[in-house]
PQR file of N, CA, C, O and H, with PARSE charges and radii, in Angstrom:
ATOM      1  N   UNK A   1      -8.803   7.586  18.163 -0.4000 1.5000
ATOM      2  CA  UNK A   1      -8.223   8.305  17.043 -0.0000 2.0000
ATOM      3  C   UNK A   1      -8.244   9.811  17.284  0.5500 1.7000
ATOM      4  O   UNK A   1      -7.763  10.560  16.434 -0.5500 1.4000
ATOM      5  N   UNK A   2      -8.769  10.276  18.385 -0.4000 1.5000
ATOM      6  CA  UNK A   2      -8.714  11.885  18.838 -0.0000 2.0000
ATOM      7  C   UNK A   2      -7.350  12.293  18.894  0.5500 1.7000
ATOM      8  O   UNK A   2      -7.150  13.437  18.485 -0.5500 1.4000
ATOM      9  H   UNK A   2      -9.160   9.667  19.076  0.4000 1.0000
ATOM     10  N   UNK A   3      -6.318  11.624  19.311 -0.4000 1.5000
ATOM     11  CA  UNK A   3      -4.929  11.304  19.319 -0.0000 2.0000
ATOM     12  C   UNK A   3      -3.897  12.253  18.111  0.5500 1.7000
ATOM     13  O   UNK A   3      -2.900  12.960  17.967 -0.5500 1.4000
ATOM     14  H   UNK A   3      -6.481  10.695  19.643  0.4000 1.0000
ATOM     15  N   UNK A   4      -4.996  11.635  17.484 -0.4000 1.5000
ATOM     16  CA  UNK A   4      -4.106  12.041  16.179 -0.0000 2.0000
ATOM     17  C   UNK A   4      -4.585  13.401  15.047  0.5500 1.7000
ATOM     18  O   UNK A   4      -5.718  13.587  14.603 -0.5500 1.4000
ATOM     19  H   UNK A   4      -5.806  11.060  17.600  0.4000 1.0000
ATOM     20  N   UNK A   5      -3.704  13.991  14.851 -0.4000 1.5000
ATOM     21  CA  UNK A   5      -4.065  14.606  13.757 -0.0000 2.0000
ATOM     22  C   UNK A   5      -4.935  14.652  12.746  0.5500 1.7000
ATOM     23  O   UNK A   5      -5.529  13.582  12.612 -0.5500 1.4000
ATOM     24  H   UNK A   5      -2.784  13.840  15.211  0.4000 1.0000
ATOM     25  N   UNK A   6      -5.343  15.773  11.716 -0.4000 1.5000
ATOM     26  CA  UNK A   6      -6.202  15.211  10.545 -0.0000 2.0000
ATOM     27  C   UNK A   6      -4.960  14.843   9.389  0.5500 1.7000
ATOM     28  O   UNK A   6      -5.058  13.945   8.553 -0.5500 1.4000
ATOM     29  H   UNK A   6      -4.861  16.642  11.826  0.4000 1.0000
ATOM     30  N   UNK A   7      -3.729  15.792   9.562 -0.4000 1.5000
ATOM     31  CA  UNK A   7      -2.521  15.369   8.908 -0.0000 2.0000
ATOM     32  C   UNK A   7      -2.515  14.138   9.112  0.5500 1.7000
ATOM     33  O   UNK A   7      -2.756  13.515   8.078 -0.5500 1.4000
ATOM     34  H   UNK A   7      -3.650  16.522  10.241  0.4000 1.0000
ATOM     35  N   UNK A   8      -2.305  13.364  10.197 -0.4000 1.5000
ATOM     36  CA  UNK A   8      -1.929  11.832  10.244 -0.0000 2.0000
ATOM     37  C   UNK A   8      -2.375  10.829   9.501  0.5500 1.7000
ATOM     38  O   UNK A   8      -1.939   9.933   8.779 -0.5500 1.4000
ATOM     39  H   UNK A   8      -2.109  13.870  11.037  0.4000 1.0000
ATOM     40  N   UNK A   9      -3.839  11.448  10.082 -0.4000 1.5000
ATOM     41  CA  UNK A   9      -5.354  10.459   9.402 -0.0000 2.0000
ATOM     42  C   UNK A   9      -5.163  10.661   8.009  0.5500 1.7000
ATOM     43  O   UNK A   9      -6.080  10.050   7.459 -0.5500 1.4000
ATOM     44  H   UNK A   9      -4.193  12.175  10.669  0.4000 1.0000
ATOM     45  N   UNK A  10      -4.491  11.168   7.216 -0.4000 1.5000
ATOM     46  CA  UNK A  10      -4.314  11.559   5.802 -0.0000 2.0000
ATOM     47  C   UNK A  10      -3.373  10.778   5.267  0.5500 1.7000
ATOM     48  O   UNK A  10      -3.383   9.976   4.333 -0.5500 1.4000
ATOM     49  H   UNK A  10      -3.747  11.664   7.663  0.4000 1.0000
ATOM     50  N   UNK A  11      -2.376  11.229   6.182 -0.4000 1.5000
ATOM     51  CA  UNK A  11      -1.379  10.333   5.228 -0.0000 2.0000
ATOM     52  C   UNK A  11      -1.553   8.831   5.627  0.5500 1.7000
ATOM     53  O   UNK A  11      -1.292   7.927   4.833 -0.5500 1.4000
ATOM     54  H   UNK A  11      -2.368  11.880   6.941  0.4000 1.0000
ATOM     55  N   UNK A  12      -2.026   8.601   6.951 -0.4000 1.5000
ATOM     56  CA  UNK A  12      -1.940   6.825   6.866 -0.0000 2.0000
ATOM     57  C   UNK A  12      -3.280   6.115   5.846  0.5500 1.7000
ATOM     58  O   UNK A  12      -3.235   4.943   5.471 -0.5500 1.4000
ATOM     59  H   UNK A  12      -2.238   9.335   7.595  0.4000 1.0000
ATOM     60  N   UNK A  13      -4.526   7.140   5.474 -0.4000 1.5000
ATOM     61  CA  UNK A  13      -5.334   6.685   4.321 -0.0000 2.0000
ATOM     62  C   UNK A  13      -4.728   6.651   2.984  0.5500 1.7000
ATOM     63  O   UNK A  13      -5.080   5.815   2.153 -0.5500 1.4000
ATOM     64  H   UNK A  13      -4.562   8.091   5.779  0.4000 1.0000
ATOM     65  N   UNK A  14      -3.660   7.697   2.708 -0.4000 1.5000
ATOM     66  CA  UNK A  14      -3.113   7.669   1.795 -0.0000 2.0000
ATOM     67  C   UNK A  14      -1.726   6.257   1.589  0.5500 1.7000
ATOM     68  O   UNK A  14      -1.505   5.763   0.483 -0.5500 1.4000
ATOM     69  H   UNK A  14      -3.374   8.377   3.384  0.4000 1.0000
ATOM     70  N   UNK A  15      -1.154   5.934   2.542 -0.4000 1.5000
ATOM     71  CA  UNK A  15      -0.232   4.774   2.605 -0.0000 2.0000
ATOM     72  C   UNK A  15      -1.268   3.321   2.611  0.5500 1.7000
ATOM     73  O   UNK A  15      -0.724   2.333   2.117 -0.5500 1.4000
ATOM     74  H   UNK A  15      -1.334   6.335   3.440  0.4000 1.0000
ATOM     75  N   UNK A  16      -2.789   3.113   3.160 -0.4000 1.5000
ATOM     76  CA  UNK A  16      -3.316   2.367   3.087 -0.0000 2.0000
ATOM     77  C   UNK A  16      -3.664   1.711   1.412  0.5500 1.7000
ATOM     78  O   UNK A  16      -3.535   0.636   0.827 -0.5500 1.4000
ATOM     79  H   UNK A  16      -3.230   3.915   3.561  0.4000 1.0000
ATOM     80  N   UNK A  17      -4.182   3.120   1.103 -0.4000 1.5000
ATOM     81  CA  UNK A  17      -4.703   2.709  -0.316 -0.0000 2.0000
ATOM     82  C   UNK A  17      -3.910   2.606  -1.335  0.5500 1.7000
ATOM     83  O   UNK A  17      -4.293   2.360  -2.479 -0.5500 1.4000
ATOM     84  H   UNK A  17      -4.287   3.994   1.578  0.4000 1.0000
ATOM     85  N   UNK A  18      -2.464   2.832  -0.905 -0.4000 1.5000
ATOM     86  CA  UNK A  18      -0.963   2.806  -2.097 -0.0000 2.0000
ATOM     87  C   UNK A  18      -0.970   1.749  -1.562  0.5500 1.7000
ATOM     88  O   UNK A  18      -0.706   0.950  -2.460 -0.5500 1.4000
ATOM     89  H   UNK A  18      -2.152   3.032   0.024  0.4000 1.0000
ATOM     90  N   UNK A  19      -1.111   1.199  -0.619 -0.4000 1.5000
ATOM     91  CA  UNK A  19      -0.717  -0.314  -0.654 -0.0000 2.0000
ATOM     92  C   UNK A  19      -1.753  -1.250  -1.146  0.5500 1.7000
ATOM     93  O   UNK A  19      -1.277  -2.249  -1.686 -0.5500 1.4000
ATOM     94  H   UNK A  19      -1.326   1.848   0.111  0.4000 1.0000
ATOM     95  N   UNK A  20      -3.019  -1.191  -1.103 -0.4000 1.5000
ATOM     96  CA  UNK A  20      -4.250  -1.810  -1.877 -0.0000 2.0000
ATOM     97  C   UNK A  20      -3.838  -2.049  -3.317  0.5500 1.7000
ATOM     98  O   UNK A  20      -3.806  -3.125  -3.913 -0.5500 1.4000
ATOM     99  H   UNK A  20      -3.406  -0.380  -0.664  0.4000 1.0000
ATOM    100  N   UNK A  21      -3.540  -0.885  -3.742 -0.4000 1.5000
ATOM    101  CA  UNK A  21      -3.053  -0.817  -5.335 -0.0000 2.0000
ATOM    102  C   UNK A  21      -1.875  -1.504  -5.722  0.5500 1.7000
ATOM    103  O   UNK A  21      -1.782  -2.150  -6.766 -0.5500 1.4000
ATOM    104  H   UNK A  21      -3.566  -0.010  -3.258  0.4000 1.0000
ATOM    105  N   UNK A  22      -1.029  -1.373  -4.931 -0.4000 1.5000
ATOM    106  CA  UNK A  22       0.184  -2.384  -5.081 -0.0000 2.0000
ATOM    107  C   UNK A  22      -0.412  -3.625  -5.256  0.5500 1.7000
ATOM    108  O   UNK A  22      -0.689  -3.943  -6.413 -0.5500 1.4000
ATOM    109  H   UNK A  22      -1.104  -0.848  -4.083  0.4000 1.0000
ATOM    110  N   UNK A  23      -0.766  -4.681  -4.015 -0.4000 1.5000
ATOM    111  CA  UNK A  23      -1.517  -5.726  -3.424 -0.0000 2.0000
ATOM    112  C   UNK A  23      -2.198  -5.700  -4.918  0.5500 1.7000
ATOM    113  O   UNK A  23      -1.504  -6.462  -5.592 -0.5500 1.4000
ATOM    114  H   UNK A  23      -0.541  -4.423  -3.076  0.4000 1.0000
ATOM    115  N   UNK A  24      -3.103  -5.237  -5.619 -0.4000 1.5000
ATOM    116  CA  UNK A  24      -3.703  -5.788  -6.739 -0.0000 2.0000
ATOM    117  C   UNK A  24      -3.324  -5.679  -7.427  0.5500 1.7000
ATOM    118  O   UNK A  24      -3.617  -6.668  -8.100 -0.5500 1.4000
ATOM    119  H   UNK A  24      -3.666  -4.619  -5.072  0.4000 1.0000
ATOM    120  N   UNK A  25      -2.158  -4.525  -8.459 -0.4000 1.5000
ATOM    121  CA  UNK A  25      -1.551  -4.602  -9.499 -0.0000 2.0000
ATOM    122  C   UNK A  25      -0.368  -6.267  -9.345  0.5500 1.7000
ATOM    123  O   UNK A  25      -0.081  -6.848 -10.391 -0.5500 1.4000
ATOM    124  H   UNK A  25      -1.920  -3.722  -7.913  0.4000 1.0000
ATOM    125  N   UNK A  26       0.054  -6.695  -8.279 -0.4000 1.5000
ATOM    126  CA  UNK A  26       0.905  -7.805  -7.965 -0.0000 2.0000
ATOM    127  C   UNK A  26      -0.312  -8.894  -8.101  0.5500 1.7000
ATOM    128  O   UNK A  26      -0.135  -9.994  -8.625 -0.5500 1.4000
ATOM    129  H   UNK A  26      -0.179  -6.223  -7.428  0.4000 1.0000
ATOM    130  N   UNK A  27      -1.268  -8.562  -7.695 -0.4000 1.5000
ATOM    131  CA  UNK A  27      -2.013 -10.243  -7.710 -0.0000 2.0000
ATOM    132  C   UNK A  27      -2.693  -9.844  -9.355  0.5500 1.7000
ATOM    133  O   UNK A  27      -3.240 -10.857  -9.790 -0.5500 1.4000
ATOM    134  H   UNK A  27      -1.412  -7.668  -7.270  0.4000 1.0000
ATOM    135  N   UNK A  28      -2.756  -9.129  -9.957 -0.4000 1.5000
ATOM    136  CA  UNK A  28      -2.994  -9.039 -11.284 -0.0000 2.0000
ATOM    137  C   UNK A  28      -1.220 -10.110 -12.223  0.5500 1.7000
ATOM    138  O   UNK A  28      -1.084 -11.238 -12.697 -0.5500 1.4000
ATOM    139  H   UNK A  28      -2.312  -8.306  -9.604  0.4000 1.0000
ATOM    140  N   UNK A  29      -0.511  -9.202 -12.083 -0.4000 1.5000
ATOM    141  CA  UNK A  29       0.663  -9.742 -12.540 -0.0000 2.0000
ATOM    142  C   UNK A  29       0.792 -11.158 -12.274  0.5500 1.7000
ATOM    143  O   UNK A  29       0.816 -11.970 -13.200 -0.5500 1.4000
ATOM    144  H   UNK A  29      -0.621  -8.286 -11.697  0.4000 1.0000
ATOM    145  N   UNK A  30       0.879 -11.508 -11.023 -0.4000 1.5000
ATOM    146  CA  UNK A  30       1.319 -12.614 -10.489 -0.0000 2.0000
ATOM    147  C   UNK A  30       0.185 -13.426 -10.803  0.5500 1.7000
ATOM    148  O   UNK A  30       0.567 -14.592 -10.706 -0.5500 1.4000
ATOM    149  H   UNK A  30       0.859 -10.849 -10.271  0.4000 1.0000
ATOM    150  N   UNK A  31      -0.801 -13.397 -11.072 -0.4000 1.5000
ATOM    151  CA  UNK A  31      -1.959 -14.468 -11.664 -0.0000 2.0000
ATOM    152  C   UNK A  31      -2.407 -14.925 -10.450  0.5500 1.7000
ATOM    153  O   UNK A  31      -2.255 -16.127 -10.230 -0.5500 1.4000
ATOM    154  H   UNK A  31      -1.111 -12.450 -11.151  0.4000 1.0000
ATOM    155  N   UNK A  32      -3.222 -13.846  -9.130 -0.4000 1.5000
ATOM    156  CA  UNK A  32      -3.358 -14.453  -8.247 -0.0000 2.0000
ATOM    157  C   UNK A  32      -4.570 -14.594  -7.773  0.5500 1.7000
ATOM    158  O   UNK A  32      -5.395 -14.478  -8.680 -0.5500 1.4000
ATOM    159  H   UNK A  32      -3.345 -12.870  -9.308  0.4000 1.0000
ATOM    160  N   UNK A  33      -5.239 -14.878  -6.307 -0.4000 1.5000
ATOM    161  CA  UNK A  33      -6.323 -15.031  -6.284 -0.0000 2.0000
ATOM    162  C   UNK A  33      -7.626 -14.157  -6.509  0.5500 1.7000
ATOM    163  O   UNK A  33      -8.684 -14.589  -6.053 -0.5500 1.4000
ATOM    164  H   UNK A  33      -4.569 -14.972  -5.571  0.4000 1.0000
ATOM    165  N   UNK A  34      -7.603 -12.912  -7.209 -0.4000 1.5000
ATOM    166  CA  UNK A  34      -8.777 -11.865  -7.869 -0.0000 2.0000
ATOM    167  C   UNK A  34      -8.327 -12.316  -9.421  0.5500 1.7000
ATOM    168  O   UNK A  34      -9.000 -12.519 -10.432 -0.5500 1.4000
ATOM    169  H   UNK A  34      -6.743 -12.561  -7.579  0.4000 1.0000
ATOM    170  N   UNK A  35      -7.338 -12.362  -9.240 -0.4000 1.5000
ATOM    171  CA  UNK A  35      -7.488 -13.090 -11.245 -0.0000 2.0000
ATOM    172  C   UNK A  35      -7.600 -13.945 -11.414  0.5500 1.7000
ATOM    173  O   UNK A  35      -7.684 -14.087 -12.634 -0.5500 1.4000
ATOM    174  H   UNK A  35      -6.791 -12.197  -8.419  0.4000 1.0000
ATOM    175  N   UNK A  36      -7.741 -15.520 -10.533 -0.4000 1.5000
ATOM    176  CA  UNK A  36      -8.784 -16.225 -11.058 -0.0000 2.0000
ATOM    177  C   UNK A  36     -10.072 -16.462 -10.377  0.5500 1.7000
ATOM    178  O   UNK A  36     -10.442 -17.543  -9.920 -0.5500 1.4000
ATOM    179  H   UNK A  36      -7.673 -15.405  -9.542  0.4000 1.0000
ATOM    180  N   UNK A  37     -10.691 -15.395 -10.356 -0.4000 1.5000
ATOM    181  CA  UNK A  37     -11.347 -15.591  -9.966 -0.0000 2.0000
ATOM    182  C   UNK A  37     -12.460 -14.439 -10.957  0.5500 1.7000
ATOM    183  O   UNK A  37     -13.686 -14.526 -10.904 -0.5500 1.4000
ATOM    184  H   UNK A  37     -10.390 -14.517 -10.727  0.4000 1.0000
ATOM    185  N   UNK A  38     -11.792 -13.516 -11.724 -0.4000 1.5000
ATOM    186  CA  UNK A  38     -12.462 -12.730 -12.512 -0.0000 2.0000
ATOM    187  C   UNK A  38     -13.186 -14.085 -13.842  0.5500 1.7000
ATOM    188  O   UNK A  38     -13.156 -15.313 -13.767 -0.5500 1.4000
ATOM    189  H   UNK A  38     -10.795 -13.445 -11.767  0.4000 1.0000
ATOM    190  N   UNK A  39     -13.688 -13.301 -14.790 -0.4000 1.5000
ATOM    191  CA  UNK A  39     -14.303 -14.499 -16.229 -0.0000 2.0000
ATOM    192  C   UNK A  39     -13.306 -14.511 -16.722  0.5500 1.7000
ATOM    193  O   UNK A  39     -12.359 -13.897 -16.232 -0.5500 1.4000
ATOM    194  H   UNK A  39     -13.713 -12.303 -14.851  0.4000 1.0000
ATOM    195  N   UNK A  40     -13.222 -15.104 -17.671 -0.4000 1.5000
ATOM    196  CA  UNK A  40     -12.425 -15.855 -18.869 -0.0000 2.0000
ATOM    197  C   UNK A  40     -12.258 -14.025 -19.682  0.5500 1.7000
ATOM    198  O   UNK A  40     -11.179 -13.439 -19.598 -0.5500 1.4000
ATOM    199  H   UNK A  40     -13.991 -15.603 -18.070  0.4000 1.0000
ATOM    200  N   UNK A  41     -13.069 -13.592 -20.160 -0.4000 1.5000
ATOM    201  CA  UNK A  41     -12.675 -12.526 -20.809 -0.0000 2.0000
ATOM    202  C   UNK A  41     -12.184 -11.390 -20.074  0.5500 1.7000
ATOM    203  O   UNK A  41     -11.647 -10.511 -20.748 -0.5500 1.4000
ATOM    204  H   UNK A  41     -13.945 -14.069 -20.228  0.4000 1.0000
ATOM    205  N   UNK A  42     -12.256 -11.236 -18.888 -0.4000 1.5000
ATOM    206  CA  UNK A  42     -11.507 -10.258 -18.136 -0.0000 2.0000
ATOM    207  C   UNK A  42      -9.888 -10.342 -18.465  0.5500 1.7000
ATOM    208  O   UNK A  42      -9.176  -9.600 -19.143 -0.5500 1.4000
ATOM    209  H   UNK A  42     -12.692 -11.950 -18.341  0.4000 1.0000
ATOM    210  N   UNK A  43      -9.548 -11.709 -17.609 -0.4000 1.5000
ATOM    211  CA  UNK A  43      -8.711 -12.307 -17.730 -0.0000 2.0000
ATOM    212  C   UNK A  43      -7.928 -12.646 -19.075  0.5500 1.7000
ATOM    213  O   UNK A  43      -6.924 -13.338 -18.907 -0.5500 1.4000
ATOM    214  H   UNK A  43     -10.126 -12.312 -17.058  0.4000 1.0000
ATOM    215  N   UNK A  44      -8.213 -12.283 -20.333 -0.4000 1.5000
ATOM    216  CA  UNK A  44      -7.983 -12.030 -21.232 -0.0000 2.0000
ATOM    217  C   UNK A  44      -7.343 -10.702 -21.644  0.5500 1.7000
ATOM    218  O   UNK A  44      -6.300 -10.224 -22.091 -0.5500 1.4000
ATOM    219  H   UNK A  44      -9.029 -11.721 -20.469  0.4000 1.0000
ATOM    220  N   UNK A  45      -8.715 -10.353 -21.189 -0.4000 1.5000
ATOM    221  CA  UNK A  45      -7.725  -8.700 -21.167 -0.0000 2.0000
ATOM    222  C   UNK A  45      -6.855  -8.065 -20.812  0.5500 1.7000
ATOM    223  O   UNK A  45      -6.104  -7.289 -21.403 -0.5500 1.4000
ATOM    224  H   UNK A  45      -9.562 -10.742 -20.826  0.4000 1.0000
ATOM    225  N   UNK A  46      -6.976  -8.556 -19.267 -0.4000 1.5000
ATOM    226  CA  UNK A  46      -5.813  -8.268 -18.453 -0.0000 2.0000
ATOM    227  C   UNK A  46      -4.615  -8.700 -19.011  0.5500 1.7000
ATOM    228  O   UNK A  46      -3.675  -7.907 -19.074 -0.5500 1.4000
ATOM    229  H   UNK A  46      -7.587  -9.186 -18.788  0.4000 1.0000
ATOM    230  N   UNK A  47      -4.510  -9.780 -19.405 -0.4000 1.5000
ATOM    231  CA  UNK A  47      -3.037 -10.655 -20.066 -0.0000 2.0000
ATOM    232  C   UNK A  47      -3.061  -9.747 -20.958  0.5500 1.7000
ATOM    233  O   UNK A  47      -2.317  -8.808 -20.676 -0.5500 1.4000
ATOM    234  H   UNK A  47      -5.273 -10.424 -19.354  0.4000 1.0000
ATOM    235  N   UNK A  48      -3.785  -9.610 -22.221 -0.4000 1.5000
ATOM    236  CA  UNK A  48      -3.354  -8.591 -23.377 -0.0000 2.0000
ATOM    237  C   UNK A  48      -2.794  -6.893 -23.232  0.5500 1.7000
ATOM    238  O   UNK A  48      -2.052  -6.377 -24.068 -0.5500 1.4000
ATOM    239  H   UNK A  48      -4.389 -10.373 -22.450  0.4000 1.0000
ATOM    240  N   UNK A  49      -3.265  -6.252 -22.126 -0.4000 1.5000
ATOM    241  CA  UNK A  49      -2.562  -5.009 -21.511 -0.0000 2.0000
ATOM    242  C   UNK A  49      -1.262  -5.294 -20.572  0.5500 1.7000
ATOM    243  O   UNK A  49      -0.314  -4.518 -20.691 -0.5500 1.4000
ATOM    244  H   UNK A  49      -3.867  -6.672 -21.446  0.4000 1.0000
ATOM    245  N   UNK A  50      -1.164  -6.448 -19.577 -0.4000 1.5000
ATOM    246  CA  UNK A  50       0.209  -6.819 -18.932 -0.0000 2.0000
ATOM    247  C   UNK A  50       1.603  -7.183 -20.036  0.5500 1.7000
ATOM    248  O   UNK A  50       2.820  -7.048 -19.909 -0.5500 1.4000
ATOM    249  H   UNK A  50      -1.934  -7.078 -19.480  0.4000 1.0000
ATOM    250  N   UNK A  51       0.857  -7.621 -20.965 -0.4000 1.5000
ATOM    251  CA  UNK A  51       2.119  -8.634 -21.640 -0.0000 2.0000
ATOM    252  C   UNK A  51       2.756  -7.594 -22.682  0.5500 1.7000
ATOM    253  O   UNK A  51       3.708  -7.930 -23.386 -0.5500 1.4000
ATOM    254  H   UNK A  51      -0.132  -7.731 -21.068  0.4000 1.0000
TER
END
C-alpha cells in the first residue's frame, strides 16, 4: 500500500463504507439476514420507521 497515496487510501475507505451502508440499509429493507437475526422488538421498530 506504499503505492498509493493518502488521497487514494481516502477515498477507497470512503467508497468501502458507502457501500457497507448501502449493503445494510438493503438487508434492512429487504428483510435480510441482520434482520432476522436482530429480537422481535428491534425488528419492530425497524418495520415501524421503514414503512
Amino acid at each position: 500500500m506504499k503505492f498509493m497515496t493518502l488521497k487514494y487510501r481516502k477515498t477507497i475507505m470512503f467508497l468501502i463504507i458507502l457501500l457497507f451502508l448501502i449493503a445494510g440499509l438493503l438487508d434492512l429493507a429487504f428483510e435480510g439476514l441482520v434482520y432476522q437475526l436482530l429480537p422481535t422488538s428491534i425488528q419492530s421498530y425497524v418495520n415501524r420507521i421503514l414503512s
